[in-house]
Jmol script that loads the backbone (N, CA, C; Angstrom):
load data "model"
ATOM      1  N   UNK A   1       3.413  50.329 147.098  1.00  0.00           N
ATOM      2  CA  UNK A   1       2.450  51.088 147.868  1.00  0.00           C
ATOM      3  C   UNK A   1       1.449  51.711 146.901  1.00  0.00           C
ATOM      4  N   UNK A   2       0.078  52.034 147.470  1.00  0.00           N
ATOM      5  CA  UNK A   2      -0.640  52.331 146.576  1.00  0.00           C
ATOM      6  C   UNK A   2      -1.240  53.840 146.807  1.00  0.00           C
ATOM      7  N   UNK A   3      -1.821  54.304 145.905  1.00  0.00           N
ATOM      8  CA  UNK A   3      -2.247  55.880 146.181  1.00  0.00           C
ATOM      9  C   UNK A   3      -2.807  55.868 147.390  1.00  0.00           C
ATOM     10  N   UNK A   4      -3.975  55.165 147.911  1.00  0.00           N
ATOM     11  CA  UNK A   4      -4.362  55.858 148.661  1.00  0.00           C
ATOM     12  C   UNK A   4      -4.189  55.390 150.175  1.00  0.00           C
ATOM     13  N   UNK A   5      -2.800  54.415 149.971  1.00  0.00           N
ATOM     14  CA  UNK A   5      -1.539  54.565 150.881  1.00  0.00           C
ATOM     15  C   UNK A   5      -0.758  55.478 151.263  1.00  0.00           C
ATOM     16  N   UNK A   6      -0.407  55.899 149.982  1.00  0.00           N
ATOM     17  CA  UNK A   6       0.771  56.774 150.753  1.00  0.00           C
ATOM     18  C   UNK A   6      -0.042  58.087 150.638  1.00  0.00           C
ATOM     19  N   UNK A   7      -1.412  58.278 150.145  1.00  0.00           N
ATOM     20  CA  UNK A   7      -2.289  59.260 150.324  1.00  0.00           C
ATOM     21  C   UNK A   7      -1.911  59.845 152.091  1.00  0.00           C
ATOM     22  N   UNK A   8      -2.558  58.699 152.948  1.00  0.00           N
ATOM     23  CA  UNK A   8      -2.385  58.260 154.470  1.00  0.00           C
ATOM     24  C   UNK A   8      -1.574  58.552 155.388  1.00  0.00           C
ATOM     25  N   UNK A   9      -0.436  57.898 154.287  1.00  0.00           N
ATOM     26  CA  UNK A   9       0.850  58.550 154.940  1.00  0.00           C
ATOM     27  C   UNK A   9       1.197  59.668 155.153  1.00  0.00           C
ATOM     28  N   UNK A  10       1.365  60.423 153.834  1.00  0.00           N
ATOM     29  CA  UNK A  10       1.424  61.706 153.677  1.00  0.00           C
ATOM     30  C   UNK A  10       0.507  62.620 154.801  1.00  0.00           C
ATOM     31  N   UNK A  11      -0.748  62.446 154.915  1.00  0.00           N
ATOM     32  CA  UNK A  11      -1.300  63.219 155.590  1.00  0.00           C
ATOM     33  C   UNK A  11      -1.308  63.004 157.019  1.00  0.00           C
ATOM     34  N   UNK A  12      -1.009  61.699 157.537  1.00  0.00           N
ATOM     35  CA  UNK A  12      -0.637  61.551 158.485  1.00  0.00           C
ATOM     36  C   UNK A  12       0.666  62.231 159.390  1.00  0.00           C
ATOM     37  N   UNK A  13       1.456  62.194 158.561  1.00  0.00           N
ATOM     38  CA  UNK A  13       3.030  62.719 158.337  1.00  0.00           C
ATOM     39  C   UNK A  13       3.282  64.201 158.459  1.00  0.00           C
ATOM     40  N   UNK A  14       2.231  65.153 157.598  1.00  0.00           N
ATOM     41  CA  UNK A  14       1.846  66.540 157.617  1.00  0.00           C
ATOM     42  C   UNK A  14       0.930  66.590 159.201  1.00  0.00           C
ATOM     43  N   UNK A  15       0.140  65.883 159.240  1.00  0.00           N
ATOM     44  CA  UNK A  15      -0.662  66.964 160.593  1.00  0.00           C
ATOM     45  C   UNK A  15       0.459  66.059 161.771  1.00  0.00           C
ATOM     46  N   UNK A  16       1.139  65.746 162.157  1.00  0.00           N
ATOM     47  CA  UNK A  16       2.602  65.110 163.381  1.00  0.00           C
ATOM     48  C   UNK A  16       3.401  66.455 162.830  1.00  0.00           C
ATOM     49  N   UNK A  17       3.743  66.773 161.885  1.00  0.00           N
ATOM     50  CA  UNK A  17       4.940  67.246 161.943  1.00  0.00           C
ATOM     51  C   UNK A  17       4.433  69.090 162.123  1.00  0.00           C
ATOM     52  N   UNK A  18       2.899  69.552 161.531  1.00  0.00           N
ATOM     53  CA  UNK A  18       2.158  70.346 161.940  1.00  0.00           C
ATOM     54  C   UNK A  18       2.131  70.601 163.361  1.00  0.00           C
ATOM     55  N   UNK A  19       1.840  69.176 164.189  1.00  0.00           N
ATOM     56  CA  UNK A  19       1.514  69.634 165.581  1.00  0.00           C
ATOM     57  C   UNK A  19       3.170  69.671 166.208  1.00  0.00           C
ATOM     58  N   UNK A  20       4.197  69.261 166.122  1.00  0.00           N
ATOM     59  CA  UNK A  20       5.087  69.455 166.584  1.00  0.00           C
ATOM     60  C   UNK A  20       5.749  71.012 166.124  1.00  0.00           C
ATOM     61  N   UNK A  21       5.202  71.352 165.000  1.00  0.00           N
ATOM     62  CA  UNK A  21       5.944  73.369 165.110  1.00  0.00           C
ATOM     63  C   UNK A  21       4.713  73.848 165.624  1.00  0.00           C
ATOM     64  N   UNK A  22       3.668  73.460 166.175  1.00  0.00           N
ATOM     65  CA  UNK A  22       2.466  74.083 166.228  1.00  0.00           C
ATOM     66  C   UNK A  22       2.377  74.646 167.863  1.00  0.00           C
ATOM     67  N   UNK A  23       2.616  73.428 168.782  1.00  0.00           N
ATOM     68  CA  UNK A  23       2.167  73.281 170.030  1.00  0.00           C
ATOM     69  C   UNK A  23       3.375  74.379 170.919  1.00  0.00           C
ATOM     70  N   UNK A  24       3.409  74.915 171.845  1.00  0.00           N
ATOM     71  CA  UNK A  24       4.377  75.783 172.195  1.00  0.00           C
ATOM     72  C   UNK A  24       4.977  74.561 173.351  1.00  0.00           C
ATOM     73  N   UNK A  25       4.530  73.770 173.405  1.00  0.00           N
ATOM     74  CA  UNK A  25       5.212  73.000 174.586  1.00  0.00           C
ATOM     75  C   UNK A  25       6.575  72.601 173.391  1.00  0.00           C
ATOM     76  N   UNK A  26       5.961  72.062 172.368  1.00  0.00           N
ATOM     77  CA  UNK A  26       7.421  71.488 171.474  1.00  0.00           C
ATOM     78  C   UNK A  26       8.657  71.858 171.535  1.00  0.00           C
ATOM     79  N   UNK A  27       9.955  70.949 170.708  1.00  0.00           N
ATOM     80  CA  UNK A  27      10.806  71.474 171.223  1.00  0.00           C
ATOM     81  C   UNK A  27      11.163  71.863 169.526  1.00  0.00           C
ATOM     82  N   UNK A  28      10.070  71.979 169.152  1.00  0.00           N
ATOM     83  CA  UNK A  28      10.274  72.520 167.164  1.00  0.00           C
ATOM     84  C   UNK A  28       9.301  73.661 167.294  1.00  0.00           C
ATOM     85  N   UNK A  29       8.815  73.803 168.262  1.00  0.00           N
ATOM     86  CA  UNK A  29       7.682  75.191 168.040  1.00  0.00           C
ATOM     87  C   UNK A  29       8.265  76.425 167.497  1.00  0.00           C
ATOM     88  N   UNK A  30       7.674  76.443 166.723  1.00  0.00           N
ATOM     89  CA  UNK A  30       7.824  77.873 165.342  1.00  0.00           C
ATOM     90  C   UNK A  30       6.530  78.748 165.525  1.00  0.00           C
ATOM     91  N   UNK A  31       5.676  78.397 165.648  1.00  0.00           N
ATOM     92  CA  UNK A  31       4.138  79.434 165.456  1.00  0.00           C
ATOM     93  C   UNK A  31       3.156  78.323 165.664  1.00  0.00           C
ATOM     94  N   UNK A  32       1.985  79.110 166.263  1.00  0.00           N
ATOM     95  CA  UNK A  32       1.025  78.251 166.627  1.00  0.00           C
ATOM     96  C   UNK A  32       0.134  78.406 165.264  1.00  0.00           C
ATOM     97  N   UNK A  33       0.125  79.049 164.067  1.00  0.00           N
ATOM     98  CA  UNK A  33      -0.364  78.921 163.037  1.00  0.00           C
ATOM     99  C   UNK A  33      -0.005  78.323 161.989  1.00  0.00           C
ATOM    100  N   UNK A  34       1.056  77.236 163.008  1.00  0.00           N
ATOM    101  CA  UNK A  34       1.078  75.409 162.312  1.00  0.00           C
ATOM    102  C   UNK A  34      -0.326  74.820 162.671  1.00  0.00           C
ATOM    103  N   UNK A  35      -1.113  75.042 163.547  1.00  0.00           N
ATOM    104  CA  UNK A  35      -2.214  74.122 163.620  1.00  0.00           C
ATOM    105  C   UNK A  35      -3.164  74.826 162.397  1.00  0.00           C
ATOM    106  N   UNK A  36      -2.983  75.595 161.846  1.00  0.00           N
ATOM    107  CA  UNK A  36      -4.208  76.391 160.983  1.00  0.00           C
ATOM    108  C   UNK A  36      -4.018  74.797 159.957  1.00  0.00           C
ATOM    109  N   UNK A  37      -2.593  74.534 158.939  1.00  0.00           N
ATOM    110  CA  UNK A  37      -2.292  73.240 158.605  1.00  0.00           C
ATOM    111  C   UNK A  37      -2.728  72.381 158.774  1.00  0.00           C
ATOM    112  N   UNK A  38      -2.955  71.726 160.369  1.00  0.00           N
ATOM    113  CA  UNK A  38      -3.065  70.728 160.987  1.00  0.00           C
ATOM    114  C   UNK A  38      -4.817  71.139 160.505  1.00  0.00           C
ATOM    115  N   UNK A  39      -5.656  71.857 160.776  1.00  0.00           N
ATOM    116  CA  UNK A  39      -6.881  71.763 160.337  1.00  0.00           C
ATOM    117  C   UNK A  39      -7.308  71.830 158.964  1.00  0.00           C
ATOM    118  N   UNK A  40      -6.429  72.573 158.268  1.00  0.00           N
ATOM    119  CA  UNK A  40      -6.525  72.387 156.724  1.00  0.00           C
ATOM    120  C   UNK A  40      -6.200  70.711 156.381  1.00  0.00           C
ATOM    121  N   UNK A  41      -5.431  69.874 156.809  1.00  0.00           N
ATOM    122  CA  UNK A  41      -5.549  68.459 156.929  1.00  0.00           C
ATOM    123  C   UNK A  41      -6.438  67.611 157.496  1.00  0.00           C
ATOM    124  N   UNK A  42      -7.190  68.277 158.443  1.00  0.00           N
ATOM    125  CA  UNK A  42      -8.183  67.313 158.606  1.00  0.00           C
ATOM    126  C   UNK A  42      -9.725  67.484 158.119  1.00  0.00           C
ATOM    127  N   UNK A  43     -10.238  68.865 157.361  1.00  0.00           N
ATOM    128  CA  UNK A  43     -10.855  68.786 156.723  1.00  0.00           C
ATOM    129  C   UNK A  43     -10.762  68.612 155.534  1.00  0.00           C
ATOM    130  N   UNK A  44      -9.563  68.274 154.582  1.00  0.00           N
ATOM    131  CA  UNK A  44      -9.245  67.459 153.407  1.00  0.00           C
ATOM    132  C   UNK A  44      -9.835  66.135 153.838  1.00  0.00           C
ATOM    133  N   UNK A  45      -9.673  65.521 155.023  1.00  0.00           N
ATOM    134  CA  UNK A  45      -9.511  64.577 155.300  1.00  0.00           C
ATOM    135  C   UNK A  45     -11.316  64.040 155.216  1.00  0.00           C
ATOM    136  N   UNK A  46     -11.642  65.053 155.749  1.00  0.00           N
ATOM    137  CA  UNK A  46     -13.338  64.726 156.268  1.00  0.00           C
ATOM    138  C   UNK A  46     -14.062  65.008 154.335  1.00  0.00           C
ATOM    139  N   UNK A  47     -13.462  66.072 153.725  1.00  0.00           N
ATOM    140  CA  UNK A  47     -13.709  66.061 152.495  1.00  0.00           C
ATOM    141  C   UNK A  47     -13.816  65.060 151.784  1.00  0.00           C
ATOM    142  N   UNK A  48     -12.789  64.371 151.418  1.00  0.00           N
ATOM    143  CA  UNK A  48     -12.623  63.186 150.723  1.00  0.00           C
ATOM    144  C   UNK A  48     -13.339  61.948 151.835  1.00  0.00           C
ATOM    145  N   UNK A  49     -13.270  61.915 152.684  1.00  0.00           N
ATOM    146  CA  UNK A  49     -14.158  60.780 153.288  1.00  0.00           C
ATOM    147  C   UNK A  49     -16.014  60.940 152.774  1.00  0.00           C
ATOM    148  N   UNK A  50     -16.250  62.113 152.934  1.00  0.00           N
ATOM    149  CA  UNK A  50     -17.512  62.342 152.026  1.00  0.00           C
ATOM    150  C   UNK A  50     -18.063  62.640 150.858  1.00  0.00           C
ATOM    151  N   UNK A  51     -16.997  62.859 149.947  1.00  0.00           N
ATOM    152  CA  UNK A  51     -17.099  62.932 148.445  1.00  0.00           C
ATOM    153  C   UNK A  51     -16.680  61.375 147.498  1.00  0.00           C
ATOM    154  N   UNK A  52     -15.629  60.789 148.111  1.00  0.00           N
ATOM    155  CA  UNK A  52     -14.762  59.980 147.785  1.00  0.00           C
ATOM    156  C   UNK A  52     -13.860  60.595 146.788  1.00  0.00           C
ATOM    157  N   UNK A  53     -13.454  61.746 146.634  1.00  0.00           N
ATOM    158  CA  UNK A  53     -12.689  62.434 145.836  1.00  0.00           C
ATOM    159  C   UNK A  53     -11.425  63.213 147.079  1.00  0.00           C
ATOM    160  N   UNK A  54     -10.198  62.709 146.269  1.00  0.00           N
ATOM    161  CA  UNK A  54      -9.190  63.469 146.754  1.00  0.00           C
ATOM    162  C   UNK A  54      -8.324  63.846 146.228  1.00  0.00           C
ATOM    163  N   UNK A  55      -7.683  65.169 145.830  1.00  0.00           N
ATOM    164  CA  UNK A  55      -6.589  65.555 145.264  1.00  0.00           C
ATOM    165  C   UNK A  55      -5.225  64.839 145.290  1.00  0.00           C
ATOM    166  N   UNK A  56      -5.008  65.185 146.478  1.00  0.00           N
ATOM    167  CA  UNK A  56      -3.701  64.120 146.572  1.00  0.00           C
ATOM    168  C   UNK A  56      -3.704  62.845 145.774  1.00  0.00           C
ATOM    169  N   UNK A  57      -4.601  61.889 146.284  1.00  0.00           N
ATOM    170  CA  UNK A  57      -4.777  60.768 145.429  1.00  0.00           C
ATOM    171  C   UNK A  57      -4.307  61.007 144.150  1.00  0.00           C
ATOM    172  N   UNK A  58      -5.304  61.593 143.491  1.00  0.00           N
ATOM    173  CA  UNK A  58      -5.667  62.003 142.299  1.00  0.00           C
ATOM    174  C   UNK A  58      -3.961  62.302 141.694  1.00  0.00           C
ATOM    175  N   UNK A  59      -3.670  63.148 142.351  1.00  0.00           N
ATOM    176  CA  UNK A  59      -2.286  63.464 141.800  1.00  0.00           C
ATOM    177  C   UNK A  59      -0.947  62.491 142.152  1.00  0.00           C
ATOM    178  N   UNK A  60      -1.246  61.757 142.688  1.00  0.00           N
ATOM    179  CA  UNK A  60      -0.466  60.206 142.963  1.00  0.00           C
ATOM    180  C   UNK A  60      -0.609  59.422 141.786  1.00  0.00           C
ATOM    181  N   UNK A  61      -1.373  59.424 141.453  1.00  0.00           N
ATOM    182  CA  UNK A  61      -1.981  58.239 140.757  1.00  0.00           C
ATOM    183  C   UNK A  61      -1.704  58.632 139.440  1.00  0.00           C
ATOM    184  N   UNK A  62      -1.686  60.187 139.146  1.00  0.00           N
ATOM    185  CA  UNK A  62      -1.026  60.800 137.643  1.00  0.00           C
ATOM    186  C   UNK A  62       0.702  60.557 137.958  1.00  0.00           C
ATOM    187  N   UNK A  63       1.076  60.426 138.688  1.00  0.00           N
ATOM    188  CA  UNK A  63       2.378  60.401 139.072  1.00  0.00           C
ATOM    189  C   UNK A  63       3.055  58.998 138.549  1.00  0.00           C
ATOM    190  N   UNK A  64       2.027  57.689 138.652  1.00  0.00           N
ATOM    191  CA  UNK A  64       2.263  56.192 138.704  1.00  0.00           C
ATOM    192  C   UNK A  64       2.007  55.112 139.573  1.00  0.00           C
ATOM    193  N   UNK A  65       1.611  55.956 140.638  1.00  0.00           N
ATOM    194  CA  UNK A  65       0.984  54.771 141.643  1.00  0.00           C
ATOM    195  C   UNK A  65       0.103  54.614 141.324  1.00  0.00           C
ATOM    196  N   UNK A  66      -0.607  53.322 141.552  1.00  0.00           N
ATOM    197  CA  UNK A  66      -1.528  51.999 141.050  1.00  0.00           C
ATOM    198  C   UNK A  66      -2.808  52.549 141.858  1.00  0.00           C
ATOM    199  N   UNK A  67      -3.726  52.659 141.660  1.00  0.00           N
ATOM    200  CA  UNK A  67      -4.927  53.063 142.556  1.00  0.00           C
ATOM    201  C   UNK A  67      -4.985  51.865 143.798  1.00  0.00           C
ATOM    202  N   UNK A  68      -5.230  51.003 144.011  1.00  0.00           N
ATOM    203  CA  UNK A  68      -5.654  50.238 145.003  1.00  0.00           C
ATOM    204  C   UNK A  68      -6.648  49.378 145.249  1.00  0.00           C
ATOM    205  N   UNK A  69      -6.823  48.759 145.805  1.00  0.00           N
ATOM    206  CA  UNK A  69      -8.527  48.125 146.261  1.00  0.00           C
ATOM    207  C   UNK A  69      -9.446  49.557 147.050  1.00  0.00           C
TER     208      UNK A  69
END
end "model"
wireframe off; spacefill off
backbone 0.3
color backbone group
C-alpha cells in the first residue's frame, strides 16, 4: 500500500468512526464534539487537495511507505 493510500484510509476511517461517537442517534455516542474531528478531517482534506501538501502523507512516507503514482 502506498502513502497516499493508506493516507485515505486513515482519514476515511477517522471521520466513520468520528461520526459514529458524534451523532446522538449512535449506539457509540459519547459527545457531539466528535464532529468538531469529523470537520478538522475534512478540511485537512480540502487543504491538501489544494496545496498538494499533506502531513499525514508526509509522515507515512518518513515511516517507509513508497510514495505512489
Amino acid at each position: 500500500m502506498t502513502s497516499w493510500q493508506l493516507t485515505r484510509v486513515i482519514a476515511g476511517t477517522f471521520i466513520l468512526l468520528s461520526l459514529a461517537f458524534g451523532i446522538p442517534g449512535s449506539p457509540f455516542y459519547a459527545s457531539s464534539w466528535w464532529l468538531a474531528f469529523t470537520a478538522f478531517v475534512g478540511v485537512n482534506l480540502l487543504q491538501s487537495g489544494l496545496t498538494r501538501w499533506c502531513l499525514m502523507e508526509t509522515l507515512l512516507r518518513k515511516l517507509g511507505l513508497r510514495k505512489g503514482d
